[in-house]
C-alpha positions as CSV (number, residue, x, y, z in Angstrom):
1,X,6.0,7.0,63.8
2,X,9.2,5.1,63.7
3,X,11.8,5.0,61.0
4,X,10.8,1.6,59.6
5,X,7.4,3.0,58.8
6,X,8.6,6.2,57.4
7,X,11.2,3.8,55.2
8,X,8.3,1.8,54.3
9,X,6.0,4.3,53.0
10,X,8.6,6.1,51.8
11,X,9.5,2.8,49.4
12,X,5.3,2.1,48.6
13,X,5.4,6.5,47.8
14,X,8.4,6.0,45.5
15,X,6.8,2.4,43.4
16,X,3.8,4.5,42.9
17,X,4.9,6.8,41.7
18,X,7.3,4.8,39.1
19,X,4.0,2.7,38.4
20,X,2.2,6.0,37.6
21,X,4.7,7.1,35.3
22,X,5.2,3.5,33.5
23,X,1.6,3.6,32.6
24,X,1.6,7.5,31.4
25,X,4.6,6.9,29.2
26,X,2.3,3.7,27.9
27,X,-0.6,5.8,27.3
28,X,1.7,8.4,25.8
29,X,3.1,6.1,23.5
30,X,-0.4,5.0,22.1
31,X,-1.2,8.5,21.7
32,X,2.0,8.3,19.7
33,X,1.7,5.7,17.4
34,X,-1.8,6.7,16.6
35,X,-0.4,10.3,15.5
36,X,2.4,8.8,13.5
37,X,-0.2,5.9,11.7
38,X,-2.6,9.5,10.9
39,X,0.3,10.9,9.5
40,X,1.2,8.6,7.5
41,X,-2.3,7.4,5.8
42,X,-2.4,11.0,5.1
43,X,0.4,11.0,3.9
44,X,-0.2,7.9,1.6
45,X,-3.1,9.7,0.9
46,X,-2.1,12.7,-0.2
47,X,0.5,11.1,-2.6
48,X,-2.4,8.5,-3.9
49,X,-4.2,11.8,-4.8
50,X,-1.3,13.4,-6.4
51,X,-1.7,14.5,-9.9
52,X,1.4,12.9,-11.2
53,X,0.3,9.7,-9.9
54,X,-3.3,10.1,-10.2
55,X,-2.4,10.5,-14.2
56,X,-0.2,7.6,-14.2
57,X,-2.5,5.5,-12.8
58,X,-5.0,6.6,-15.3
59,X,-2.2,5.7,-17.9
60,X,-1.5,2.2,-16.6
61,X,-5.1,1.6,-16.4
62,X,-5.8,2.3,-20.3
63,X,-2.9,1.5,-22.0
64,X,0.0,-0.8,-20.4
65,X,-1.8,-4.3,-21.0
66,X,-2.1,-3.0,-24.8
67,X,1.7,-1.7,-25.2
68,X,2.8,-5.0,-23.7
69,X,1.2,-7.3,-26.9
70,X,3.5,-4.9,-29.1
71,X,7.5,-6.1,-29.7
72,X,8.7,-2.2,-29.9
73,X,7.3,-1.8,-26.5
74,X,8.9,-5.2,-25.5
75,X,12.0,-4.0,-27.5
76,X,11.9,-0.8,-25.5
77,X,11.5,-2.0,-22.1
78,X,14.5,-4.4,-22.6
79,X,16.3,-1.6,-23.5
80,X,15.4,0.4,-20.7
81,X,15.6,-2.6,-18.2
82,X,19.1,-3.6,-18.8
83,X,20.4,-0.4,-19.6
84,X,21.4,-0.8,-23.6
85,X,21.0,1.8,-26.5
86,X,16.8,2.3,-26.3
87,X,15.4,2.6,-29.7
88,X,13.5,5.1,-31.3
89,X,10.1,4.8,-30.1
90,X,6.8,6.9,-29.9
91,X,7.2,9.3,-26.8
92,X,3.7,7.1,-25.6
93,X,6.5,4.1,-24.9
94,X,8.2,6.5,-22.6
95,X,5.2,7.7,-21.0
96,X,4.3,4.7,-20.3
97,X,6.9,2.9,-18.8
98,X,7.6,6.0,-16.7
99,X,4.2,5.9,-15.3
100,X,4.5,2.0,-14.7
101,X,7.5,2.9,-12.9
102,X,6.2,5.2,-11.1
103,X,3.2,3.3,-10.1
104,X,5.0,-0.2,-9.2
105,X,7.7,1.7,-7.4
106,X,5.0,3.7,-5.0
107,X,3.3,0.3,-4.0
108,X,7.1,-1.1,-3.8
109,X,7.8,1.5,-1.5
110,X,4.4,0.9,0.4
111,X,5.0,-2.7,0.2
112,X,8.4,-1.9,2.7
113,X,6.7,0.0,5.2
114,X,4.3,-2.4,5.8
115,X,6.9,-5.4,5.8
116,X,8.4,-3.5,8.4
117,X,5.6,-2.4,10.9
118,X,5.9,1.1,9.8
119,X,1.9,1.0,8.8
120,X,-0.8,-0.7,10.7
121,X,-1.7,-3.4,8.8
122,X,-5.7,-3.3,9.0
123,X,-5.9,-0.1,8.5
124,X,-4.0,0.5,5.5
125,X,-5.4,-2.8,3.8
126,X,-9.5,-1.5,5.0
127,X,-8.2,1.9,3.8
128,X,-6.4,0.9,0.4
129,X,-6.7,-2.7,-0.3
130,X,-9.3,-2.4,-3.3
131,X,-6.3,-0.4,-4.7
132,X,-3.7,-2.3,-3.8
133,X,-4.9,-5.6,-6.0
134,X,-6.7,-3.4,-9.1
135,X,-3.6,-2.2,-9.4
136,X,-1.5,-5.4,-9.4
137,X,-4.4,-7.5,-12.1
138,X,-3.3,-4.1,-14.2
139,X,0.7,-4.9,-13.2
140,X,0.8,-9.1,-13.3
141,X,2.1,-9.3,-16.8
142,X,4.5,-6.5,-16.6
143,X,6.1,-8.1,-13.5
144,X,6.3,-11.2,-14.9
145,X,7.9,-9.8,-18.1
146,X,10.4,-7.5,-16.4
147,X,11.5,-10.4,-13.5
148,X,11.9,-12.3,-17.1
149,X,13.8,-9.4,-18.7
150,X,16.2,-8.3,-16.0
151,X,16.8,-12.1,-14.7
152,X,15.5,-10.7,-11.4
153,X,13.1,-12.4,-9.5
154,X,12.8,-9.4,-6.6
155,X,11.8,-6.7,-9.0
156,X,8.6,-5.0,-6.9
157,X,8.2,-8.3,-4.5
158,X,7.5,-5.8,-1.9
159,X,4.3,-4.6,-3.9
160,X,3.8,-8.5,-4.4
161,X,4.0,-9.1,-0.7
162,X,1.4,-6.2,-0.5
163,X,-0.8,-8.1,-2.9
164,X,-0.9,-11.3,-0.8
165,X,-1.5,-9.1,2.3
166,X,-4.8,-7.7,0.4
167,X,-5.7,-11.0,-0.9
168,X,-5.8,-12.9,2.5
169,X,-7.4,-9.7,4.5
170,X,-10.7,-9.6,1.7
171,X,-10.7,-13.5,2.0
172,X,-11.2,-12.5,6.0
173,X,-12.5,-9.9,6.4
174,X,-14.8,-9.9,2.9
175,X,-16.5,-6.3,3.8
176,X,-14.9,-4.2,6.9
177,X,-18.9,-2.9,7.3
178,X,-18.9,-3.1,11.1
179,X,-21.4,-5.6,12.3
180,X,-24.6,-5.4,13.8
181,X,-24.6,-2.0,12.5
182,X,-27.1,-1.6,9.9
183,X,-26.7,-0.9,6.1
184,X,-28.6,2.5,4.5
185,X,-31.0,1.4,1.7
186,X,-30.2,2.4,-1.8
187,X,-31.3,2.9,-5.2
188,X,-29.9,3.2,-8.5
189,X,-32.7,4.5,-10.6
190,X,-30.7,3.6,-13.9
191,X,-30.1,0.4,-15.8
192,X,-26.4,-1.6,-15.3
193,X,-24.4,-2.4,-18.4
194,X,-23.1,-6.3,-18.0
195,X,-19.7,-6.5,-16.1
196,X,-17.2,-7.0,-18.9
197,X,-15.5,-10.9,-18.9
198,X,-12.0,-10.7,-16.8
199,X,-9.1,-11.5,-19.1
């Protein structure tokens, strides 16, 4: 065998072997970023189910459209938005607009990661996007009012962006049932009340 040969496959030896390990450091990072997106839907998940936010949710949900037709609450959350002297109000005032906070901030906060790539898109939408625009039809007025407020158009336009994101992915998508796969047949033995009007 002459030198030029061993060179040869001594060259080809050495590509495939940098070939080999180009495509298990691709398969690696897959594996990768489909541990880090588990981790962080349970993540997400976890906080979602949280008590705290679980109970300010419920909060929201019940009485922040209410508070908002009431000038003390206004009053209060100007106060609390620009950072004056905050008026003597019920402790349900502060409740509440710690919860809304609390609530706009996490969907803020998801609103970034998923700017940014940190979330697979599709699967956080099939995962939470119901969630994602309940929450904002509770939340329109109160952004509107506090971007009012505080002169500040960017208050929670990360959980805005979100919103879009869930809007556009029902308008595609409409149900994530796979298809061709068939649906279980159900019955609900008990009479619907009529959906109530949306406001």
């Amino acid at each position: 065998m002459s030198l030029e040969l061993v060179n040869t496959f001594g060259t080809l030896l050495t590509v495939a072997i940098i070939a080999a390990t180009a495509i298990a450091a691709m398969v690696q990072l897959r594996h990768l970023r489909a541990s880090n997106q588990i981790t962080a839907m349970l993540s997400i998940g976890n906080q979602f189910e949280s008590a705290e936010f679980r109970n300010a949710t419920t909060l929201v949900r019940r009485d922040l459209d209410a508070a908002l037709e009431y000038p003390a609450y206004r009053e209060y959350t100007i106060a609390m938005t620009r950072r004056t002297r905050i008026p003597a109000v019920p402790k349900e005032y502060d409740d509440l607009f710690n919860a809304a906070s609390l609530v706009g901030n996490t969907f803020e906060e998801l609103g970034i990661l998923m700017k940014n790539g940190i979330i697979d898109r599709d699967l956080f939408l099939d995962r939470y996007g119901w969630a994602i625009l309940q929450t904002w039809n509770r939340f329109q007025r109160t952004v509107a009012w506090a971007r009012d407020v505080s002169n500040e158009p960017t208050i929670w336009e990360n959980f805005e962006y979100l919103t879009v994101l869930a809007q556009d992915f029902a308008r595609e998508r409409g149900s994530t049932y796979p298809k061709g796969v068939r649906h279980l047949e159900l019955r609900n033995p008990w009479s619907v009340p009529p959906m109530p009007a949306t406001p």
